[in-house]
VOBA-1610 file (N, C-alpha, C; in pm, whole numbers, padded with zeros to 5 digits, always signed):
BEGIN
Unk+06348+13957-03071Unk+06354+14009-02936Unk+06223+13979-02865Unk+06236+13967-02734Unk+06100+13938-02675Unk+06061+14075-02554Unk+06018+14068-02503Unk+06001+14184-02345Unk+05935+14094-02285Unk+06009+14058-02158Unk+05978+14013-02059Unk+05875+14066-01925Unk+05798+14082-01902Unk+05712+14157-01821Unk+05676+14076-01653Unk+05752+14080-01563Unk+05714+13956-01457Unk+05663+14089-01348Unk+05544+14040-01295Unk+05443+14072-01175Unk+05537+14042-01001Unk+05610+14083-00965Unk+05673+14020-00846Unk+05628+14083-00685Unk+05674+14023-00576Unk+05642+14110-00479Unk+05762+14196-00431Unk+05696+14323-00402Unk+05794+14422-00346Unk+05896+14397-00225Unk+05890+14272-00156Unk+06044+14298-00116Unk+06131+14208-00189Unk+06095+14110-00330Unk+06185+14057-00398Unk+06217+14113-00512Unk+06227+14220-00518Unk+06283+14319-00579Unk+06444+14334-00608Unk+06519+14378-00499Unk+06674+14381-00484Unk+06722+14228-00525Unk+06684+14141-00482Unk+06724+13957-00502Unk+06690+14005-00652Unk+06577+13998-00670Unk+06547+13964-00858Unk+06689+14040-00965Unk+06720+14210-00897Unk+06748+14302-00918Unk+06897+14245-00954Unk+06966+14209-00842Unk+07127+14139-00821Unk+07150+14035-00893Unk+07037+13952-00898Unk+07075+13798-00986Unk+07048+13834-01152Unk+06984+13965-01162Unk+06974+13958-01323Unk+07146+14048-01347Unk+07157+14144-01284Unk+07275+14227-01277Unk+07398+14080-01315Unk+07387+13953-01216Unk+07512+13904-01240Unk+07488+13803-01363Unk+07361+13761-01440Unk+07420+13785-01571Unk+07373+13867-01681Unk+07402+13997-01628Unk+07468+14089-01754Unk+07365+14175-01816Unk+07240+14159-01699Unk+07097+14225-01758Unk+07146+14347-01709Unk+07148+14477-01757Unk+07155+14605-01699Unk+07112+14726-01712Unk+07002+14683-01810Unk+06802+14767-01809Unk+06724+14737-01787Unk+06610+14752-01739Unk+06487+14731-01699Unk+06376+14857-01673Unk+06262+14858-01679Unk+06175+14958-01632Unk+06116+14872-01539Unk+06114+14952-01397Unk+06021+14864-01304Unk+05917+15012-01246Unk+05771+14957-01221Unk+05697+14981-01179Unk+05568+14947-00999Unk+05551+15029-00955Unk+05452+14984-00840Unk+05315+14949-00915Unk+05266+14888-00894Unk+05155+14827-00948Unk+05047+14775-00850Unk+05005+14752-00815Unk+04856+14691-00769Unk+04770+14602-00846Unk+04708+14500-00766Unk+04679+14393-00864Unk+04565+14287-00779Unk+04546+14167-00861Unk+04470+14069-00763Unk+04486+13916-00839Unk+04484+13874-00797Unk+04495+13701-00878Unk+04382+13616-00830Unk+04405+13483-00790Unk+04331+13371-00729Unk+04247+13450-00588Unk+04318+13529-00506Unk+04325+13508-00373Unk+04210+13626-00341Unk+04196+13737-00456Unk+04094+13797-00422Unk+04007+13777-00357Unk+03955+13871-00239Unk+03805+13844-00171Unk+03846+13726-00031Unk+03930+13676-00059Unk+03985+13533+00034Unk+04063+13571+00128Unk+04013+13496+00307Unk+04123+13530+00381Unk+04272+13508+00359Unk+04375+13562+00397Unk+04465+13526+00358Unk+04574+13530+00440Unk+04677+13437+00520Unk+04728+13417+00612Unk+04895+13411+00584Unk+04976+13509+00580Unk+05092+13535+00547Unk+05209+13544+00640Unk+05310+13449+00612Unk+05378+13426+00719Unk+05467+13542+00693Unk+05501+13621+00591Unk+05593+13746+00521Unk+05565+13835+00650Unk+05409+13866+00664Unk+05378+13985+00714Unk+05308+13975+00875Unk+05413+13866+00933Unk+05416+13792+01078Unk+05231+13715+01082Unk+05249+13672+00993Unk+05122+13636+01042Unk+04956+13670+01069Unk+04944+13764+00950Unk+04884+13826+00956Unk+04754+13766+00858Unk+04632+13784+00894Unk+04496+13766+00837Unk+04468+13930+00725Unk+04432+13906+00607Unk+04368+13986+00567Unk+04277+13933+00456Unk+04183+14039+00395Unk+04115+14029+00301Unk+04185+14105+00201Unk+04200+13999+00069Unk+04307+14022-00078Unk+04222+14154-00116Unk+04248+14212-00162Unk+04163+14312-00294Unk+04284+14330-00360Unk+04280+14467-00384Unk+04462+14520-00472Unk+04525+14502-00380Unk+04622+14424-00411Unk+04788+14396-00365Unk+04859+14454-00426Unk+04996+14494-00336Unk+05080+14606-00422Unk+05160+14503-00453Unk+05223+14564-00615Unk+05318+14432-00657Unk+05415+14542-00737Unk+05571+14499-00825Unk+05601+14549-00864Unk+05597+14485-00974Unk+05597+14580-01117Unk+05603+14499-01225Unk+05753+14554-01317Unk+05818+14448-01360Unk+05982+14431-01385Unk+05935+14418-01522Unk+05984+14496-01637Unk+06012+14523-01806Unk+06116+14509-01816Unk+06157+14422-01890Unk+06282+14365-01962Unk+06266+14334-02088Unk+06322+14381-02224Unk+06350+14359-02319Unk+06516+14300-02389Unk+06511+14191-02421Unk+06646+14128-02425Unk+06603+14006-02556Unk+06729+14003-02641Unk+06727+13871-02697Unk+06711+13781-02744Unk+06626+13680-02823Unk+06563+13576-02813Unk+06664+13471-02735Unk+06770+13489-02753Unk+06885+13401-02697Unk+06908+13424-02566Unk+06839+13524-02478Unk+06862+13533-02337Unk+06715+13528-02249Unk+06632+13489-02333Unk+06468+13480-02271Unk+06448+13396-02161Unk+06549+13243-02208Unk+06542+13122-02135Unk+06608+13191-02011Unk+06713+13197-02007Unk+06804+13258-01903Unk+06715+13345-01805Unk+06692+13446-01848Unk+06610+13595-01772Unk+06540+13494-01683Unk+06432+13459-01748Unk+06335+13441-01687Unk+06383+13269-01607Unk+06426+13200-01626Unk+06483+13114-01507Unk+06537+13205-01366Unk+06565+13272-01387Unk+06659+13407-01294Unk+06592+13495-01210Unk+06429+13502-01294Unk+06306+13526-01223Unk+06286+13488-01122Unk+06262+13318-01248Unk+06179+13247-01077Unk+06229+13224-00988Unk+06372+13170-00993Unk+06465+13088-00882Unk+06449+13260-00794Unk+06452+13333-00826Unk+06498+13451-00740Unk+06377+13501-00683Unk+06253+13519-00731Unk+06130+13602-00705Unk+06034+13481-00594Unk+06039+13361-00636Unk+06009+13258-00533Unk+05978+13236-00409Unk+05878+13241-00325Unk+05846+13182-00194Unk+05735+13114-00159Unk+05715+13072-00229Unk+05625+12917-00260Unk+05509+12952-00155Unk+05469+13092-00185Unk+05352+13162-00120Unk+05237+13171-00212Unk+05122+13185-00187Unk+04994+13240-00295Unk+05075+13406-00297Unk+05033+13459-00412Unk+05058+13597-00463Unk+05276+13624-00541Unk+05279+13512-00510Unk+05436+13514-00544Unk+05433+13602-00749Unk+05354+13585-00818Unk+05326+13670-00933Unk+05307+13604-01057Unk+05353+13662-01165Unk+05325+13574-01304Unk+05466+13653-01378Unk+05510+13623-01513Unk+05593+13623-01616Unk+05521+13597-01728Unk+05526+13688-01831Unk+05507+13700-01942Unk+05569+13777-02018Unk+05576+13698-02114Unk+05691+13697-02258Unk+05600+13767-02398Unk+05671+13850-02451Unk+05560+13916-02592Unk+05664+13935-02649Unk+05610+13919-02820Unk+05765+13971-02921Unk+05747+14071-02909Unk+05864+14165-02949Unk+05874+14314-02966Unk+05934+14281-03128Unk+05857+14387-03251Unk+05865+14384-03361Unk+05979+14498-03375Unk+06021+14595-03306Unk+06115+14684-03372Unk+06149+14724-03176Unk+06314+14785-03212Unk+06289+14883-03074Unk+06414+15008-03116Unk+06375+15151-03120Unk+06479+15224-03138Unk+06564+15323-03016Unk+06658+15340-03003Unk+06691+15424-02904Unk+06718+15545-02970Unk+06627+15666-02881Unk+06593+15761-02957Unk+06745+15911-02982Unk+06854+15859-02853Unk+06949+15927-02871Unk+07063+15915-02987Unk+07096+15763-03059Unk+07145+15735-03176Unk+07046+15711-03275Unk+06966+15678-03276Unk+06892+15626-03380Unk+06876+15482-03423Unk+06969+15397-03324Unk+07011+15237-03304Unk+06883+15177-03313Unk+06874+15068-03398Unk+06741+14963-03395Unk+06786+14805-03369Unk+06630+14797-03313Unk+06674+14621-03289Unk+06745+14581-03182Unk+06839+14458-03199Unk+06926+14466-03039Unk+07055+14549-03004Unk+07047+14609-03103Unk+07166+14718-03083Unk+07080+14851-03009Unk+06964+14842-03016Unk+06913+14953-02926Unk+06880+14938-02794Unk+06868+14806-02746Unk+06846+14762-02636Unk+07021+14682-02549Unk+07055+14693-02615Unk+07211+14637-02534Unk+07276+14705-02479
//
């Protein structure tokens, strides 16, 4: 199994949200987050937010937890990008980590039977 962890921006949220729903993802933990990348400290000229000049520091971002599969990693995360995408600075990152065990604590289910 892996957990998928992708950094996205808050209004590609619902898009990311719908395209994982249609294939067949239907957990996740998502979080508000704040953050900074490349752009820190740098003016920054965003056509999202009409055009607007600012200086980067923390940017609010949301961060999307997904645990699924080894056989659905490729998938997820193609589903990411095509969906989370706007070929903007701050658009986010994806990262992939194994998960060594996972139990669900209401049966006692391990592995991918606890996450399905």
């Amino acid at each position: 199994m892996k957990k998928i962890e992708a950094i996205i921006q808050p209004f590609k949220l619902d898009e990311v949200e719908d395209k994982l729903d249609e294939i067949d993802i239907k957990g996740m933990t998502v979080s508000n987050v704040k953050g900074f990348g490349r752009q820190k400290g740098q003016i920054v000229e965003r056509e999202d937010v009409f055009f607007e000049r600012y200086v980067a520091e923390f940017v609010p971002k949301i961060k999307l937890e997904i645990v699924v599969p080894d056989k659905l990693v490729k998938r997820v995360v193609k589903v990411i990008l095509s969906s989370a995408k706007t070929n903007n600075i701050g658009d986010g990152k994806i990262f992939i980590l194994p998960i060594e065990d996972a139990i669900r604590i209401r049966t006692g289910e391990r592995g991918e039977d606890a996450v399905a």
